[in-house]
C-alpha positions in Angstrom: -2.7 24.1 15.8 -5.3 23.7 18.4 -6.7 20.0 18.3 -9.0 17.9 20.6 -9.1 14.3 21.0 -12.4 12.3 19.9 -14.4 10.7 22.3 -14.9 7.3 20.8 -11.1 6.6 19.4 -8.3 8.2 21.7 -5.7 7.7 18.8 -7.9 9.9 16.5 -7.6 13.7 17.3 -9.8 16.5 15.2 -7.7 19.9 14.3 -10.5 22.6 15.0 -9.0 25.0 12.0 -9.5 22.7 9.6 -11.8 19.8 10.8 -9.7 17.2 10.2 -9.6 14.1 11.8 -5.4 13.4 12.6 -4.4 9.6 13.4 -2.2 10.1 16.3 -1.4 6.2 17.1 1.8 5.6 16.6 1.4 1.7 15.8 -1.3 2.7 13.5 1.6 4.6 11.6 3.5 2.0 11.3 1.4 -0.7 10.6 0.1 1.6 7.6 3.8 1.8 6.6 4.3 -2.1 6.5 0.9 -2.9 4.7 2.2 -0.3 1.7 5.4 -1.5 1.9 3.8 -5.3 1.3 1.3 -3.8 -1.2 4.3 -2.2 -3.4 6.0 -5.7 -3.0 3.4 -7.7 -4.1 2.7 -5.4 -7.3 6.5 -5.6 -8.1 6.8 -9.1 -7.8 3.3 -9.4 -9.9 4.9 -7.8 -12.8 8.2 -9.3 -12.6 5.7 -12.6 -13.0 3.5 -11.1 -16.4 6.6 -10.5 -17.3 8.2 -13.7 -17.4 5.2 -15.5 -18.7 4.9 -13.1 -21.8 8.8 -14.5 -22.0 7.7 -18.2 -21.5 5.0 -17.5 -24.2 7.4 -15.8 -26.6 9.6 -18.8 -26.1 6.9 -21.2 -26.9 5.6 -19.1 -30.0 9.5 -19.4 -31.2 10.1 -23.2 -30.8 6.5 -23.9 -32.7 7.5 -22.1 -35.7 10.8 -24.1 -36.1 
């Protein structure tokens, strides 16, 4: 895989078989990582939240019948 580095960004390299343009940064990587990680946290913890307000609702629905 023959690659060569691109002039403007030193952590991007382009792969001359397929033209693609690689992310060689290492902190880049990781920081990719951590902002999906937080992403996949934030969705979780946004559902666990619809959920419990559809509970809070049901709850509410269920004492104003009584």
């Amino acid at each position: 895989m023959n690659r060569v580095k691109i002039k403007d960004n030193m952590g991007l390299e382009r792969d001359l078989s397929s033209h693609a343009v690689i992310n060689t940064s290492m902190t880049a990587y990781e920081s990719r990582l951590k902002q999906i990680k937080k992403e996949e946290n934030f969705k979780n913890e946004f559902s666990q939240m619809k959920a419990d307000v559809a509970e809070i609702k049901e709850l509410l629905k269920n004492l104003g019948g009584k």
